[in-house]
Backbone as ProteinMPNN parsed JSONL, in Angstrom:
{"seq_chain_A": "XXXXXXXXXXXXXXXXXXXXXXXXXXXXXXXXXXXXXXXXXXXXXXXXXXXXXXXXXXXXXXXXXXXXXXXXXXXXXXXXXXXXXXXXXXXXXXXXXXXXXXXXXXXXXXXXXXXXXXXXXXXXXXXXXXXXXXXXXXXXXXXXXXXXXXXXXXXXXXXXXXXXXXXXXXXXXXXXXXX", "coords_chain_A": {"N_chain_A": [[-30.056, -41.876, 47.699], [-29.003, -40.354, 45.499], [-26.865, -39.237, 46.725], [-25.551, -41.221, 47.292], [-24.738, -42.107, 44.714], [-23.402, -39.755, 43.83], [-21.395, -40.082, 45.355], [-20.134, -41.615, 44.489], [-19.332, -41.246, 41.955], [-16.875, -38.91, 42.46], [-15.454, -40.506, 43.242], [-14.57, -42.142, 41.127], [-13.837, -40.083, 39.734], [-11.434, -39.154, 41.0], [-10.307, -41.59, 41.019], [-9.045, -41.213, 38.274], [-7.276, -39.131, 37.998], [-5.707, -39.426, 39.357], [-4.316, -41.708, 38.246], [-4.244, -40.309, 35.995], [-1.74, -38.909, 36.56], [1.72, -38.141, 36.147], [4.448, -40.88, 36.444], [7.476, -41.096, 37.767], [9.785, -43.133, 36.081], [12.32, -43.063, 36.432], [15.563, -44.774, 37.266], [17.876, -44.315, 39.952], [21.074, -44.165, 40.935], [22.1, -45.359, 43.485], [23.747, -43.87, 46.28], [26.964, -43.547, 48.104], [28.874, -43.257, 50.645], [32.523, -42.463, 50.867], [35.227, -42.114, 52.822], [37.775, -41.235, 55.186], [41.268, -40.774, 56.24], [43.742, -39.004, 55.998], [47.227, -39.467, 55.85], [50.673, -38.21, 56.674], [54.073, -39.597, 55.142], [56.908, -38.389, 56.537], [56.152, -35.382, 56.462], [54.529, -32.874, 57.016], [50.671, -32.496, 57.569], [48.656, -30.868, 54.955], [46.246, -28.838, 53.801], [44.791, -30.758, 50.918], [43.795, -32.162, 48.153], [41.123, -34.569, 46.997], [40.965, -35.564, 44.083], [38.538, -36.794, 42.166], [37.679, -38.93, 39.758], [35.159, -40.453, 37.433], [34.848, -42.963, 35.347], [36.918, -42.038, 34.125], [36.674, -39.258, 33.451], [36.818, -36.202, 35.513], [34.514, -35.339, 37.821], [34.532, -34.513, 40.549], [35.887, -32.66, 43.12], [37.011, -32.819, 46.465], [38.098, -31.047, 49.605], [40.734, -31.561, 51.446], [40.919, -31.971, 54.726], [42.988, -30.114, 57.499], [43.154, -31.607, 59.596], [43.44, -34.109, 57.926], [41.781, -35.392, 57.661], [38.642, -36.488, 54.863], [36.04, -37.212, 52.486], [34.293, -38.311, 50.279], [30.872, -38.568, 47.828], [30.056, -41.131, 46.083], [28.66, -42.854, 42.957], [26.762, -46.148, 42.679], [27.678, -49.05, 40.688], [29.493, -48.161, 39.194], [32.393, -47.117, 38.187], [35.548, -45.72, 39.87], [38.449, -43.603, 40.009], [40.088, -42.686, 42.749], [41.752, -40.034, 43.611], [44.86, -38.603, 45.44], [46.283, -35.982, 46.766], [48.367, -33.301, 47.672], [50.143, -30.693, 48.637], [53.793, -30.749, 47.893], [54.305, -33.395, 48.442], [53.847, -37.188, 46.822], [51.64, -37.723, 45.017], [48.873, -40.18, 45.351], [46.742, -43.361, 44.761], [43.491, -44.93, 44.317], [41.457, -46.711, 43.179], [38.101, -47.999, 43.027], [35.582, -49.843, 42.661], [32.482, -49.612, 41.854], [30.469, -51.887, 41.752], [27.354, -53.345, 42.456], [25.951, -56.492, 43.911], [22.302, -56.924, 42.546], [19.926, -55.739, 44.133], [21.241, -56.168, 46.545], [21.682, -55.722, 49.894], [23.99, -53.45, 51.35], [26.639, -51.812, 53.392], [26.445, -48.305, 53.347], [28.921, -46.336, 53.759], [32.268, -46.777, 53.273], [35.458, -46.772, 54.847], [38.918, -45.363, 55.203], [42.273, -45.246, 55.749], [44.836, -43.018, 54.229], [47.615, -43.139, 53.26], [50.335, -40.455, 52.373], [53.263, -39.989, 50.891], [55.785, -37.515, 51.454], [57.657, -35.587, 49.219], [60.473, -35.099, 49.703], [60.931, -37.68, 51.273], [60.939, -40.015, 48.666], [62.364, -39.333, 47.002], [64.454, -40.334, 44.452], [63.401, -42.757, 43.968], [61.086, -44.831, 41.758], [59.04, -42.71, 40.404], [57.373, -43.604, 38.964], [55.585, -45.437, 39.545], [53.757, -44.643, 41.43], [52.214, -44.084, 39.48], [49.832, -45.993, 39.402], [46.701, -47.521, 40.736], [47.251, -47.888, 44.422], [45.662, -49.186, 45.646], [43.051, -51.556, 45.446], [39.409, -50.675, 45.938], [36.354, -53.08, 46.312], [32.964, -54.435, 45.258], [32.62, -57.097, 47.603], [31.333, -60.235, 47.153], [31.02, -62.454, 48.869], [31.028, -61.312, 51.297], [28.88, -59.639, 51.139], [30.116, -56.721, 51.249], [31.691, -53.541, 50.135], [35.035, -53.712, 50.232], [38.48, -54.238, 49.797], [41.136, -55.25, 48.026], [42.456, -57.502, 48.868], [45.104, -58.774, 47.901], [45.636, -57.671, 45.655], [46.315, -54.837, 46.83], [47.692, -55.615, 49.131], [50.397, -56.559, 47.584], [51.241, -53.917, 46.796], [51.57, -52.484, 48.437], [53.537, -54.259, 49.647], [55.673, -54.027, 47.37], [55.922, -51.342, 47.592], [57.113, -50.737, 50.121], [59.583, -52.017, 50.271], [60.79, -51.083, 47.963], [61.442, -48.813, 49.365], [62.529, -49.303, 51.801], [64.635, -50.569, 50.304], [65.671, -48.014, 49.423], [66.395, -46.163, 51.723], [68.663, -48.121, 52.755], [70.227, -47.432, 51.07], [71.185, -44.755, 50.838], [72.112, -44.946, 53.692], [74.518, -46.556, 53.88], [75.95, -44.879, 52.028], [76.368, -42.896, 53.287], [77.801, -44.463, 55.364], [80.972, -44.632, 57.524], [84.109, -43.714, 55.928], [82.872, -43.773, 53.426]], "CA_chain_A": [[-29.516, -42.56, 46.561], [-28.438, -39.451, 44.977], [-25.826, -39.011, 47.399], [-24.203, -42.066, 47.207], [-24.261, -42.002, 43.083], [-22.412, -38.716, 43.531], [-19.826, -40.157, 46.01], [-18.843, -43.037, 43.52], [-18.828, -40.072, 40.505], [-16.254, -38.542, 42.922], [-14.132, -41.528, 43.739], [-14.238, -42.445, 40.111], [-12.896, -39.001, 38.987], [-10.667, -38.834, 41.629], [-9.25, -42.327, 40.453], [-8.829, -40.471, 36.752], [-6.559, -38.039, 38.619], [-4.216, -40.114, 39.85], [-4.326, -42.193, 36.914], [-3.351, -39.67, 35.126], [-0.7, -38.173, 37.226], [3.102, -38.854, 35.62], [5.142, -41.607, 37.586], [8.312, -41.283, 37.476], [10.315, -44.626, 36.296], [14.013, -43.655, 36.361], [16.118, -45.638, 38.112], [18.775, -42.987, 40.55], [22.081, -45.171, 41.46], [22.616, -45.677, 45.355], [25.179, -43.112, 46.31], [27.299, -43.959, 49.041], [30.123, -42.225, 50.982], [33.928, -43.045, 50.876], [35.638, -41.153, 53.769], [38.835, -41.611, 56.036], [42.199, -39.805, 57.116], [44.611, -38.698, 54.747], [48.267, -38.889, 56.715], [51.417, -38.143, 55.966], [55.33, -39.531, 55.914], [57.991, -37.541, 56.364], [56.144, -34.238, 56.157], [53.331, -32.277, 57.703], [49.617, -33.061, 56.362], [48.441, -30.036, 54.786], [45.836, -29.001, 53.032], [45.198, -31.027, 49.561], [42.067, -32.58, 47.481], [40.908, -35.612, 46.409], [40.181, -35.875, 42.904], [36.992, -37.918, 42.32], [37.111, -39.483, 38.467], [34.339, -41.331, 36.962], [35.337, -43.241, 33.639], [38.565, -41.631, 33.411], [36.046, -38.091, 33.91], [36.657, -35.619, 36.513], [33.451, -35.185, 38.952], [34.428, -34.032, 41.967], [37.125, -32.567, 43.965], [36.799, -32.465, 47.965], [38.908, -31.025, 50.328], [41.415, -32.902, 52.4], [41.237, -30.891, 55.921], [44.053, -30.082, 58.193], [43.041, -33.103, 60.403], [43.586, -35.249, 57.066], [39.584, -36.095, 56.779], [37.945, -36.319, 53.593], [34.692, -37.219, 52.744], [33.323, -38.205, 49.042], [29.887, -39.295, 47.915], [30.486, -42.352, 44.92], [27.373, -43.443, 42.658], [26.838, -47.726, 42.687], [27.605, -49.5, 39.543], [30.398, -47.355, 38.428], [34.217, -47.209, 38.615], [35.827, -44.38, 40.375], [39.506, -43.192, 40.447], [40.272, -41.33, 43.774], [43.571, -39.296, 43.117], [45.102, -38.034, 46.668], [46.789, -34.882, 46.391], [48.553, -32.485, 48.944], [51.425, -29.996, 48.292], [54.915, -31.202, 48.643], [54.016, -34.976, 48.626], [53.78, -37.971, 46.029], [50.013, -38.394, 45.185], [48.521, -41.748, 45.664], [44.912, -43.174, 43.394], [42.807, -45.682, 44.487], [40.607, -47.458, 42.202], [36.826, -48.021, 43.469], [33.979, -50.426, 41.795], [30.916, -49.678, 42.868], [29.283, -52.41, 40.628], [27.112, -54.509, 43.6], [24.583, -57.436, 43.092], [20.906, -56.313, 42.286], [19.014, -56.301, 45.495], [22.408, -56.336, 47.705], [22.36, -54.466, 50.74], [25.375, -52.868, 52.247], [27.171, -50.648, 53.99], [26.627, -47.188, 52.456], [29.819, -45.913, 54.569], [33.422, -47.01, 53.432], [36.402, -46.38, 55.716], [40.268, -46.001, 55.063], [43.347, -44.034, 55.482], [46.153, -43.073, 52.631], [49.545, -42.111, 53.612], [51.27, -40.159, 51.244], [54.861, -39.422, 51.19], [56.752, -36.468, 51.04], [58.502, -35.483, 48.512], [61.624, -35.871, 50.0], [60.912, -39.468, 51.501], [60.623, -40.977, 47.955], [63.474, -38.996, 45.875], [65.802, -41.837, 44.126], [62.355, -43.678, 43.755], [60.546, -44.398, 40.767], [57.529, -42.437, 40.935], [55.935, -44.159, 37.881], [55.445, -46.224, 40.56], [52.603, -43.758, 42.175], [50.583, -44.056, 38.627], [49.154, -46.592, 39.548], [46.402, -47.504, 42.097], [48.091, -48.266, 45.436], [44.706, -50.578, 46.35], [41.397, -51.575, 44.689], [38.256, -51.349, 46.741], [35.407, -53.284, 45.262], [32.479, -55.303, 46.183], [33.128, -58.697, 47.651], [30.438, -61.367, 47.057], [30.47, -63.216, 49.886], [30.405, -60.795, 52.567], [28.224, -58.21, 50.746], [29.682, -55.311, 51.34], [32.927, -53.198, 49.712], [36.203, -54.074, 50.769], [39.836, -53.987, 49.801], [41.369, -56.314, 46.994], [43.888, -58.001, 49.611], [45.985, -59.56, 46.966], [46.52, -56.35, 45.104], [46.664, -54.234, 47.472], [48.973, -56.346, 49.984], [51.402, -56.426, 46.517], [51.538, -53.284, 45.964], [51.967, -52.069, 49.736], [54.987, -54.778, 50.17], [56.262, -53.581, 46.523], [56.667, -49.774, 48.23], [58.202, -50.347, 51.548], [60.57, -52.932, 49.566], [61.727, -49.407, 47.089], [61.233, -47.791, 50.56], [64.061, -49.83, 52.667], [66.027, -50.061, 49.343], [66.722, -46.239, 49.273], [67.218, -45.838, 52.771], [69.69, -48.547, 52.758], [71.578, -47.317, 49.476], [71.251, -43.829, 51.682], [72.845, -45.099, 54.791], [75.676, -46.743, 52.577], [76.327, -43.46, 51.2], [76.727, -42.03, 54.582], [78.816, -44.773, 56.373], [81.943, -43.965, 57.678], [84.9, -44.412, 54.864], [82.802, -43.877, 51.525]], "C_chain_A": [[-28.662, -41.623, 45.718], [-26.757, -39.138, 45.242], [-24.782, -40.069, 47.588], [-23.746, -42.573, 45.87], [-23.326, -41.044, 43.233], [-21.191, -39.119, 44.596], [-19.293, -41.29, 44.783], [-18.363, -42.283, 42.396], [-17.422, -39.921, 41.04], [-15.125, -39.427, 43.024], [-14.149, -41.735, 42.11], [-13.15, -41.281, 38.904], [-11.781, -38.798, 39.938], [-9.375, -40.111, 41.033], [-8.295, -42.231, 39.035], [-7.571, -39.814, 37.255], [-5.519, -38.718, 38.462], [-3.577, -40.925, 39.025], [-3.25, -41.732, 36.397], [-1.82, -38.48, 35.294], [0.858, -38.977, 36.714], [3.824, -39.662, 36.903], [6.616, -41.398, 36.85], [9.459, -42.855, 37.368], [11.791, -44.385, 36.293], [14.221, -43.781, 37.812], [17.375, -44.885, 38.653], [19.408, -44.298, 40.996], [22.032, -44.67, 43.085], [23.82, -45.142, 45.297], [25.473, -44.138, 48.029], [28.7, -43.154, 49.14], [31.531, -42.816, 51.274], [34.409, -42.018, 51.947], [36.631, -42.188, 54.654], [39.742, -40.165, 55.873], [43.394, -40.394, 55.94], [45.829, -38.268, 56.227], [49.521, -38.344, 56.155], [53.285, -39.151, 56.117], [56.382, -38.64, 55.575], [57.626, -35.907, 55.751], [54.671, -33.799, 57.502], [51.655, -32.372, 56.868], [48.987, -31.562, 56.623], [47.209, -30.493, 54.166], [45.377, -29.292, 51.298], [43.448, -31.451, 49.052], [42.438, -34.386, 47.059], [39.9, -35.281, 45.054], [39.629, -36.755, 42.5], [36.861, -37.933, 40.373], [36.115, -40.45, 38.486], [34.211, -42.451, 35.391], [36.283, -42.682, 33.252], [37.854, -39.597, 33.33], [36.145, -37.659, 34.897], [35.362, -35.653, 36.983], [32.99, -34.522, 39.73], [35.952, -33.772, 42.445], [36.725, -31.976, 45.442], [38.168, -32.229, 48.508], [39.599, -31.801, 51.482], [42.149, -31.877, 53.533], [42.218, -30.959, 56.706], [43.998, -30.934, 59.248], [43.191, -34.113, 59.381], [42.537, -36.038, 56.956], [39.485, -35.688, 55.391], [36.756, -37.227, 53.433], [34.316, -37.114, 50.82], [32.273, -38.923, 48.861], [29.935, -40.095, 46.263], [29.001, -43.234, 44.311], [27.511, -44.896, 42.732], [27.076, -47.879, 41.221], [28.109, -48.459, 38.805], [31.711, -47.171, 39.022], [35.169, -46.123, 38.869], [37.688, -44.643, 39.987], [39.618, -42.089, 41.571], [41.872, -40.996, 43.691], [43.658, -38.242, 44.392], [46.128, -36.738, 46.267], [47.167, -34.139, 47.402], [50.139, -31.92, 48.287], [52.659, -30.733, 48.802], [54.772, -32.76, 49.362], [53.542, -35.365, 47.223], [52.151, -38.251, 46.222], [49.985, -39.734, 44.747], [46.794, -42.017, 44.726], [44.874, -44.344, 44.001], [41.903, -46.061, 43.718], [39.561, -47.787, 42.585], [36.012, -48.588, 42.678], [33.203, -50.44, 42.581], [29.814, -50.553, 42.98], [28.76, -53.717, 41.774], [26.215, -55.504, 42.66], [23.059, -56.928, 43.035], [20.599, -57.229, 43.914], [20.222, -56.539, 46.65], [22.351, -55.318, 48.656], [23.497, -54.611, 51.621], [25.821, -51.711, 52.502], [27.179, -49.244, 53.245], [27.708, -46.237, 52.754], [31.32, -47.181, 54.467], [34.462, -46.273, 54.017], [37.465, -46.856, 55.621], [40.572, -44.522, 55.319], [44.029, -44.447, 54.144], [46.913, -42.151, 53.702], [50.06, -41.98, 52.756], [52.32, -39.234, 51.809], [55.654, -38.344, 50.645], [57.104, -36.418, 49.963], [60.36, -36.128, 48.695], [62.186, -37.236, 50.411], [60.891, -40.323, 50.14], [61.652, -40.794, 46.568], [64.587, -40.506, 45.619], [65.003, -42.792, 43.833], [61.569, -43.865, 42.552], [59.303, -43.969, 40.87], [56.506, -42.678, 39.839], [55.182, -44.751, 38.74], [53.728, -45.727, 41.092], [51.654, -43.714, 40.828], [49.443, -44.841, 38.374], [48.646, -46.879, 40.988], [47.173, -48.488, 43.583], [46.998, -49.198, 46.049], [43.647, -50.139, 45.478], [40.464, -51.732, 45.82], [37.237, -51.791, 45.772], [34.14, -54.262, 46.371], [32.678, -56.779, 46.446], [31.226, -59.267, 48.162], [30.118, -62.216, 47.986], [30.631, -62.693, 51.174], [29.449, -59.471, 52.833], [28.421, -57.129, 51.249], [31.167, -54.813, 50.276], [33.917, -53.597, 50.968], [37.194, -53.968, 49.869], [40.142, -55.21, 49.138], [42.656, -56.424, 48.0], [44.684, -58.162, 48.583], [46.903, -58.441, 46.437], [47.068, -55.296, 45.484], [48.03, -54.346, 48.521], [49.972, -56.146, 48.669], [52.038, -55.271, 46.582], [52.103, -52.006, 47.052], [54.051, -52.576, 50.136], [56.251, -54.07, 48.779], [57.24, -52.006, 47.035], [57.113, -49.964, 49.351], [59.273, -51.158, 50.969], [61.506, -51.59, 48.826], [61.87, -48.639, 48.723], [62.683, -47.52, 51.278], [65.025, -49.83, 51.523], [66.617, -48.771, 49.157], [66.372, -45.997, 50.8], [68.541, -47.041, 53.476], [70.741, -47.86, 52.068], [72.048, -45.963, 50.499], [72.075, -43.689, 52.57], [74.53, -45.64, 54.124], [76.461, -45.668, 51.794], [76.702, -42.797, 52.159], [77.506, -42.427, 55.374], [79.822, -44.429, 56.196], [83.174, -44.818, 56.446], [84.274, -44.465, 53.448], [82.906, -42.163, 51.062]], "O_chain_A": [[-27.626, -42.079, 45.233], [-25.825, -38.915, 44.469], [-23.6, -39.948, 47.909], [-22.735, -43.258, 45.713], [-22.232, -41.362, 42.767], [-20.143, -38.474, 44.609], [-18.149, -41.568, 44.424], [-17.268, -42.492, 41.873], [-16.566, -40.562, 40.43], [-13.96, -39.052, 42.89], [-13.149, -41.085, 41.808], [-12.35, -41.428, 37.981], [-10.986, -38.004, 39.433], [-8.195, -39.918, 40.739], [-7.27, -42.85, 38.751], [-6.622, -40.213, 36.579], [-4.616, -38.64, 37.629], [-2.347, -40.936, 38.998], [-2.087, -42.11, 36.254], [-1.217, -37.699, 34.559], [1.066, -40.178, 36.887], [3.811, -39.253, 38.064], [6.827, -41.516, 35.643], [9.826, -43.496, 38.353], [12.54, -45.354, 36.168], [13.706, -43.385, 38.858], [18.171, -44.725, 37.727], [18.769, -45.291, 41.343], [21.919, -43.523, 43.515], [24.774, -45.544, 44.631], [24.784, -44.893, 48.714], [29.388, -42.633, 48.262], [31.537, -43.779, 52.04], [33.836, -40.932, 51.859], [36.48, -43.397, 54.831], [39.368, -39.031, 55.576], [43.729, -41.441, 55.385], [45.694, -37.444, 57.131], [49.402, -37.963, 54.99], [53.666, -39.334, 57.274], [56.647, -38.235, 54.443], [58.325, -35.282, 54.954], [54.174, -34.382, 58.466], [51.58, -32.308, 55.641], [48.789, -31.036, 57.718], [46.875, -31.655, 53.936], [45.513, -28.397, 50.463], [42.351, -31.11, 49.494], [43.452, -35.068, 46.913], [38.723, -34.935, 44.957], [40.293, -37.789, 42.415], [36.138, -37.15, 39.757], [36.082, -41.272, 39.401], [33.285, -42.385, 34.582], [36.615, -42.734, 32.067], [38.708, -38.73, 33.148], [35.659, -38.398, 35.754], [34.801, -36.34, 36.13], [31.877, -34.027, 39.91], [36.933, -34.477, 42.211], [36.214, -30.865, 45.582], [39.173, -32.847, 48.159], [39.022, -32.536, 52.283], [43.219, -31.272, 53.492], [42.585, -32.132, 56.773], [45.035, -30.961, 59.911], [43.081, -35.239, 59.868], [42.39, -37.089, 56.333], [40.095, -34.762, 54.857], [36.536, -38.021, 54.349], [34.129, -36.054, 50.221], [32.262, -39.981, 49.492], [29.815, -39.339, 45.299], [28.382, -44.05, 44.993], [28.71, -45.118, 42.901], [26.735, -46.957, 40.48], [27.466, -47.869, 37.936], [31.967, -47.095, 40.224], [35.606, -45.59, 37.849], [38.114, -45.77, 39.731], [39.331, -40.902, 41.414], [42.864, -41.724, 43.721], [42.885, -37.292, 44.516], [46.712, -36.849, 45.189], [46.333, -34.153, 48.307], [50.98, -32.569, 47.665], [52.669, -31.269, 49.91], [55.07, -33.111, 50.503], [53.02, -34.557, 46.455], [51.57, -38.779, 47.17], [50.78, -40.317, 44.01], [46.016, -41.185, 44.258], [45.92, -44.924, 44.292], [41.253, -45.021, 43.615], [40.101, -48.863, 42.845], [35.569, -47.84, 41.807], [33.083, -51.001, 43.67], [28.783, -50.47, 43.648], [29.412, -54.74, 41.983], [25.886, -55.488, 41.474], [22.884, -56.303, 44.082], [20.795, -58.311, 44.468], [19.908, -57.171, 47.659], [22.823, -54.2, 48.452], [23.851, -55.529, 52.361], [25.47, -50.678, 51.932], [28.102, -49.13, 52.438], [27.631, -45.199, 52.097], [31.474, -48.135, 55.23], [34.47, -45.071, 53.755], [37.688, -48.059, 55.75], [39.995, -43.436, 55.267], [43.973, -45.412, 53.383], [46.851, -41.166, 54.438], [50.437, -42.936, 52.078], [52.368, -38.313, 52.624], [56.11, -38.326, 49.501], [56.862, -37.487, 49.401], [61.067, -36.996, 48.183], [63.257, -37.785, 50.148], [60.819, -41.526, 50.394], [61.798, -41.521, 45.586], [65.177, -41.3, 46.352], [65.534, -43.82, 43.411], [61.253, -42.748, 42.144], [58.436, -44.688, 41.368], [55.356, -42.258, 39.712], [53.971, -44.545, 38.661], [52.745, -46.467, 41.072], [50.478, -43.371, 40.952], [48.487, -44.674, 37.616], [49.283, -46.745, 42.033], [47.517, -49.668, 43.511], [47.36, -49.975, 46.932], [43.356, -49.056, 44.971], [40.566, -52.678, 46.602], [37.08, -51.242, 44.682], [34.223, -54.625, 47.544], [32.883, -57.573, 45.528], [30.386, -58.907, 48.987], [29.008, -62.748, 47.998], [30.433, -63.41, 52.155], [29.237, -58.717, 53.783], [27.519, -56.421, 51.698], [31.703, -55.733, 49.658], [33.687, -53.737, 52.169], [36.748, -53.479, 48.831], [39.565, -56.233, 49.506], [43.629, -55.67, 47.977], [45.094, -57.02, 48.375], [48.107, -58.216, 46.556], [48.005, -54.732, 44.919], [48.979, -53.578, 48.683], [50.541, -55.084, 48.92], [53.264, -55.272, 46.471], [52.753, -51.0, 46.765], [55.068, -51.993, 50.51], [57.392, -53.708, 49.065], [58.422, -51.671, 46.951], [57.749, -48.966, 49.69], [60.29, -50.686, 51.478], [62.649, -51.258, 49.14], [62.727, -47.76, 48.817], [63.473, -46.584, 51.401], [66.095, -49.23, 51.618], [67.77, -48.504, 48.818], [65.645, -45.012, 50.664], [69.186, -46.797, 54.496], [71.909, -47.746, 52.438], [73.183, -46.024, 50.97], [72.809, -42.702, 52.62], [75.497, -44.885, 54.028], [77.454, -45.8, 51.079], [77.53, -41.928, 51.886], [78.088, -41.659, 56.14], [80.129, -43.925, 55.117], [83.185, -46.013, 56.152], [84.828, -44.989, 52.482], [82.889, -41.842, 49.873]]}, "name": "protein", "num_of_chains": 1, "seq": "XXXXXXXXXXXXXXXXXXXXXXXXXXXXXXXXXXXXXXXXXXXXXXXXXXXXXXXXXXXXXXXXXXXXXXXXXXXXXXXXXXXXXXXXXXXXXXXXXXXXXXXXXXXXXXXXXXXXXXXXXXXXXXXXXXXXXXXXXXXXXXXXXXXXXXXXXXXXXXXXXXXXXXXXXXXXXXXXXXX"}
């Protein structure tokens, strides 16, 4: 009898223990990784960075390797600027919401390229043009995962090859024979 009073003592102080052991309640955002291939036109793809804002806050800056990989890790439920960067080329920004539905799972692995253009491919161009993001990724609702704001993105794609072919027309025009 002794012996099984002193096992319940035991389990009862043992349940004290744990009791009283701190739990931790914060809540850590769901990182997730953004990564693709950084190319180039009209130059050679060197090495450059991607600058990783958070609220208009720097973060992070990763390298953008001589294969044109890169590789950042992006908290959930927060709004990134990725700012492409490489010597002797027009940097490019992408815009990123991370903000999903509670209890949504998805893909923790987004995948894209950026082509950014020379310097010389875009002279005669307005490069206000480049201060803004060239695509939004965000999450889409009905196929739970991130994806690509077609609308804005398609715009803003046809907007630059539109300045694109306009200065290599005006270009060629400038070069035919007789001006």
């Amino acid at each position: 009898m002794k012996s099984y009073l002193l096992a319940i003592a035991i389990i009862f102080l043992s349940l004290g223990e744990i009791n009283s052991q701190e739990i931790s309640t914060e809540i850590v955002p769901i990182a997730f990784k953004m990564k693709g291939r950084v190319s180039s036109k009209g130059g050679v793809v060197k090495s450059g960075v991607v600058r990783v804002f958070k609220y208009n806050e720097q973060v992070e800056v990763a390298k953008i390797k001589r294969s044109g990989k890169f590789s950042v890790r992006l908290q959930s439920n927060a709004r990134y600027m990725l700012d492409f960067t490489m010597e002797d080329h027009v940097s490019k920004k992408v815009f990123v919401n991370t903000k999903v539905d509670d209890g949504a799972f998805w893909d923790r692995v987004f995948k894209f390229d950026v082509m950014l253009y020379a310097d010389k491919m875009v002279q005669g161009i307005d490069e206000d043009f480049f201060d803004y993001p060239v695509a939004i990724i965000e999450y889409d609702h009905e196929v739970e995962k991130l994806g690509a704001v077609d609308a804005y993105t398609d715009d803003i794609q046809r907007e630059l090859k539109a300045m694109y072919v306009q200065k290599m027309q005006a270009a060629q025009s400038e070069s035919a024979p007789g001006k």
